[in-house]
C-alpha positions in Angstrom: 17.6 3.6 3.8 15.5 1.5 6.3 11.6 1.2 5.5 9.5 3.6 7.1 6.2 2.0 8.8 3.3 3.8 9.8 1.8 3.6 13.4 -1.3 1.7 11.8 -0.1 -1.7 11.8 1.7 -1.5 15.2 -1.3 -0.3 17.3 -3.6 -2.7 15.1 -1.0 -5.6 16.4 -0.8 -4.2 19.8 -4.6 -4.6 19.8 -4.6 -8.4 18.5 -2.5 -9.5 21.2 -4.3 -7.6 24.1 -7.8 -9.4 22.7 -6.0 -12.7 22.8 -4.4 -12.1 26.7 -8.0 -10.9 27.4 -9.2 -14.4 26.8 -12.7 -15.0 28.6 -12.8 -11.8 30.8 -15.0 -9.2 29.4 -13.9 -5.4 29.0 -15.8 -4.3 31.9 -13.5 -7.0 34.1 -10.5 -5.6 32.9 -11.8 -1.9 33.2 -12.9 -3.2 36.8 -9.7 -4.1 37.8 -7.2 -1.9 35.8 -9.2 1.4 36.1 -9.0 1.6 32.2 -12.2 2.3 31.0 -14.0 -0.2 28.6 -13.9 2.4 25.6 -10.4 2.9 26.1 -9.8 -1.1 26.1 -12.2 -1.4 23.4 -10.0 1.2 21.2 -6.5 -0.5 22.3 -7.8 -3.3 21.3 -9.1 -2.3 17.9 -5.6 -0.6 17.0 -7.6 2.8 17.3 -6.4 6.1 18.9 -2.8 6.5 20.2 -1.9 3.7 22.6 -0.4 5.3 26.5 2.7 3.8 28.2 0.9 3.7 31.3 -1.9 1.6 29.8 0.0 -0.9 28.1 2.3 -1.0 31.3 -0.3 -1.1 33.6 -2.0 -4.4 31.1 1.3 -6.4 30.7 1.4 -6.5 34.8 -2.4 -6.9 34.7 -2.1 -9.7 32.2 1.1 -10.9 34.1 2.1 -11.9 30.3 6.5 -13.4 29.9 9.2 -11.1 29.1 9.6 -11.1 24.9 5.5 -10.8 25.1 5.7 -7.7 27.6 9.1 -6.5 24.9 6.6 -7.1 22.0 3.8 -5.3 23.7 6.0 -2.4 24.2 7.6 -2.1 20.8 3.9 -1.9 19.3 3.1 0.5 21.9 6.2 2.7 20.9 5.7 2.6 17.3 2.4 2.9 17.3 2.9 6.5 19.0 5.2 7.6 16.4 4.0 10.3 13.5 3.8 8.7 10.1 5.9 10.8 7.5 3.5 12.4 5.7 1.7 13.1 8.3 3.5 16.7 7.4 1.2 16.8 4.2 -1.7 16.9 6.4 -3.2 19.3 4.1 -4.1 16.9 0.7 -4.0 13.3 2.9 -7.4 12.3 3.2 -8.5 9.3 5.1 -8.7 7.2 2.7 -5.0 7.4 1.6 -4.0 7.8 5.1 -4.8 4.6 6.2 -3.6 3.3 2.0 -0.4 4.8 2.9 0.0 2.6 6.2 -0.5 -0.4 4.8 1.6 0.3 2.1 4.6 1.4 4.3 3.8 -2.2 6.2 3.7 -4.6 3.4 5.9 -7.2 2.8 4.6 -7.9 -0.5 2.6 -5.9 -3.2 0.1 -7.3 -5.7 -1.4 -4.8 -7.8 -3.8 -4.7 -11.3 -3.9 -1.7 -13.3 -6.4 -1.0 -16.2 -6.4 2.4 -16.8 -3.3 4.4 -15.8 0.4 3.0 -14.3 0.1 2.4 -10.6 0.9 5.6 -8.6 4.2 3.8 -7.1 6.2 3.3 -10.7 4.7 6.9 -12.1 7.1 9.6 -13.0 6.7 13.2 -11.6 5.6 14.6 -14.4 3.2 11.6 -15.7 1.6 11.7 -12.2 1.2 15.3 -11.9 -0.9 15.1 -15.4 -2.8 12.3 -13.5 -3.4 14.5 -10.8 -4.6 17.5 -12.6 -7.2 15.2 -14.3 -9.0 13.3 -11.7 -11.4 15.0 -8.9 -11.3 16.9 -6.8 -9.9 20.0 -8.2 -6.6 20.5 -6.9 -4.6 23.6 -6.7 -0.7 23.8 -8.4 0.3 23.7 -4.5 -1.5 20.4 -3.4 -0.4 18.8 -6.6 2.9 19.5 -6.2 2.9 18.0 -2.2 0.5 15.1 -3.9 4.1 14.3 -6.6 6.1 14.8 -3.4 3.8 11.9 -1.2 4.5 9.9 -4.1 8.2 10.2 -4.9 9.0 9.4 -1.4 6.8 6.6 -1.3 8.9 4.9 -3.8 11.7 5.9 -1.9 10.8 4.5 1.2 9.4 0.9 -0.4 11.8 0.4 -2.7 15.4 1.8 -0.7 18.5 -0.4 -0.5 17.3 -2.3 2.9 13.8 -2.5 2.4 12.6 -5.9 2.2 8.9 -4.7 -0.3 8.4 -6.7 -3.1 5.6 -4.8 -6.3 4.2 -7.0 -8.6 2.6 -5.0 -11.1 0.0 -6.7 -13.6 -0.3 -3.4 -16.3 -3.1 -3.5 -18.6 -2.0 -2.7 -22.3 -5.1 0.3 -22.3 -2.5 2.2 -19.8 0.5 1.9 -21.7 -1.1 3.5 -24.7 -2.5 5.6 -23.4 -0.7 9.2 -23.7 -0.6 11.5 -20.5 0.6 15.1 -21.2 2.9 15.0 -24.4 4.1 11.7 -26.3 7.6 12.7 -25.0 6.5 12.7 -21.2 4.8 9.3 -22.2 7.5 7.7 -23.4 9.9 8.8 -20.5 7.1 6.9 -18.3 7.2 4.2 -20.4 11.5 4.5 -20.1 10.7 4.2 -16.0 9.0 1.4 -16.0 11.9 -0.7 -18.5 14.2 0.9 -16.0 11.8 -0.4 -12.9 11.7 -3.7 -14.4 15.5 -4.7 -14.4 15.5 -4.4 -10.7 15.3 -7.0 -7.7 12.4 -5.7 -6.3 10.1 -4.9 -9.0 8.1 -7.2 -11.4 6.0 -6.4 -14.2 3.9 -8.0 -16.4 2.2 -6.7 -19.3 -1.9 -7.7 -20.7 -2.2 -7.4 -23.9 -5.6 -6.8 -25.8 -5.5 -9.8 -27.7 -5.9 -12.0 -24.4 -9.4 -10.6 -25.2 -11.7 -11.4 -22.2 -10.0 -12.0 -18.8 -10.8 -12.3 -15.2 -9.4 -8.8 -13.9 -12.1 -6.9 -16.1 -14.3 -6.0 -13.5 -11.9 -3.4 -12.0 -8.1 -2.5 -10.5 -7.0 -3.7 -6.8 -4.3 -4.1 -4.6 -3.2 -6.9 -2.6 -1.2 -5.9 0.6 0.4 -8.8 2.4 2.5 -9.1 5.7 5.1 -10.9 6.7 4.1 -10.8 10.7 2.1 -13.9 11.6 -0.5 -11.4 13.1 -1.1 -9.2 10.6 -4.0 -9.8 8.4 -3.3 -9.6 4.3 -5.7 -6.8 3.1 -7.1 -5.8 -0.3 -7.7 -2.4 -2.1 -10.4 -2.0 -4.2 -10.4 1.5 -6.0 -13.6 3.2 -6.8 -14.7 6.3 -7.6 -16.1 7.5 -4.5 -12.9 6.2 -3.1 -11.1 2.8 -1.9 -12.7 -0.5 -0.2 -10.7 -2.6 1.9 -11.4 -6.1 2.6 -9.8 -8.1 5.6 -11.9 -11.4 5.8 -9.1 -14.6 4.4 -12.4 -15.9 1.8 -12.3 -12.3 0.4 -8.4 -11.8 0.5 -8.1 -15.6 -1.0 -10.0 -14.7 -3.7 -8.7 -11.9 -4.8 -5.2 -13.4 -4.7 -6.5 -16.3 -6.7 -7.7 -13.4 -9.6 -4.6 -12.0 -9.4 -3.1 -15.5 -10.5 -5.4 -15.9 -13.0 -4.9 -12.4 -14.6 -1.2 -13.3 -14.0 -1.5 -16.4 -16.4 -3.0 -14.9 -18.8 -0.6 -11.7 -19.1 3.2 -11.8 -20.8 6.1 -13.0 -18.4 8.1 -10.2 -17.2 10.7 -11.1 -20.0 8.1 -10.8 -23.0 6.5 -7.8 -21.3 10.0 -5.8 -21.1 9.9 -6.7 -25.2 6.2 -5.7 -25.9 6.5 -2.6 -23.3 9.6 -1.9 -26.0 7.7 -2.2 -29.2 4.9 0.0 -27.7 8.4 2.6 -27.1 9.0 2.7 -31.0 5.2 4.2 -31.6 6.3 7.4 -29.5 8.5 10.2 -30.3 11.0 10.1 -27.4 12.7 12.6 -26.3 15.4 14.5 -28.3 17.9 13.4 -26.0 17.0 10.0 -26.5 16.7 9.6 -29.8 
């Protein structure tokens, strides 16, 4: 199953490239001479609002730009029209996770800390649904059970036969021990990520409390990073009044140089596969696991 991208990155690409064409002539030039309006440059050009075939055809002529740039400029223009997929949960996708769940379907890589729970992307059903029930908003038994949904397919599309997504997981030990819903439930989640770890795509690393103080204790992010040339890497931080993205290369640079550090000072994926095992023996599995 081929990856799924959202129409973020594609209109926010589309948008890069008409600002560099652009060059020195201002929006009201271009408006002047195209009959596009500056507000509807200005939006095309900040990958916001659905981009028009007229438009972008009516720019590459303008622009007079060479064939694969006019075949780029179109394929941006096409995807960038198309409804993401869970689009048809409309009803629990707030902002916030609609524009997370773009640049998640776009990344080429994952970074990711986690203090307190597993990262939504390697939770089971059940562990996430407990998750769910917990955290606010209040959420009804029907918008947890679409929320689970979002989530299972979002593993599905990253992490599908020809998708190219690499997750690096740093887990903090807190979240391991921690039980959600029964001991049994915790220990399948615990099963997962063993499971998770023995494939191509997926590394984990464990941070044990007897590192003791480390660099990643001010708080859980994400890395998102691209493997187009125009794309900027972005970060994630979560809060609880929802998450923070930063775009700027200082910000993203430094984060990717905290993730390193925490990385250093957490087990190798080998030794975390072993101490995520001995954690295992503490829980009552389930009977058909014993």
């Amino acid at each position: 199953m081929a990856k799924a991208e959202g129409p973020l990155l594609p209109r926010r690409r589309l948008g890069a490239e008409l600002r560099r064409l652009r060059g020195q002539r201002t929006l009201e030039q271009v408006a002047e001479d195209t009959l596009i309006s500056t507000s509807k440059l200005s939006r095309l050009e900040n990958g916001q609002g659905v981009p028009q075939p007229r438009d972008i055809r009516d720019l590459i002529a303008y622009y007079d730009v060479d064939a694969p740039t006019a075949e780029r400029l179109r394929k941006w223009m096409s995807t960038g029209r198309r409804q993401a997929w869970w689009k048809e949960y409309s009803e629990v996708i707030s902002q916030p996770l609609d524009a997370y769940l773009d640049f998640e379907s776009g990344a080429s890589v994952i970074r990711t800390y986690a203090q307190s729970v597993i990262p939504g992307l390697l939770q089971t059903p059940e562990y996430a649904a407990h998750i769910l029930r917990a955290i606010p908003p209040k959420k009804t038994a029907g918008q947890i059970a679409q929320l689970v949904e979002i989530r299972k397919r979002r593993h599905e599309n990253l992490f599908g036969s020809d998708s190219p997504t690499r997750l690096s997981a740093i887990i903090d030990e807190a979240a391991l021990r921690r039980v959600i819903g029964s001991e049994q439930e915790t220990w399948l989640q615990l099963d997962r990520l063993d499971q998770l770890a023995d494939t191509r795509q997926v590394t984990i690393q464990i941070l044990p409390f007897d590192v003791g103080a480390h660099a990643g204790l001010m708080g859980m992010f994400t890395i998102f990073q691209f493997s187009d040339d125009i794309d900027r890497d972005i970060v994630s931080i979560e809060t609880h009044s929802g998450d923070r993205y930063l775009e700027e290369e200082s910000s993203v640079l430094e984060y990717l140089r905290l993730f390193d550090s925490v990385s250093h000072s957490a087990l190798d994926p080998q030794d975390s596969q072993a101490f995520l095992a001995k954690i295992m023996s503490d829980l009552a599995p389930p009977k058909d696991k014993r």
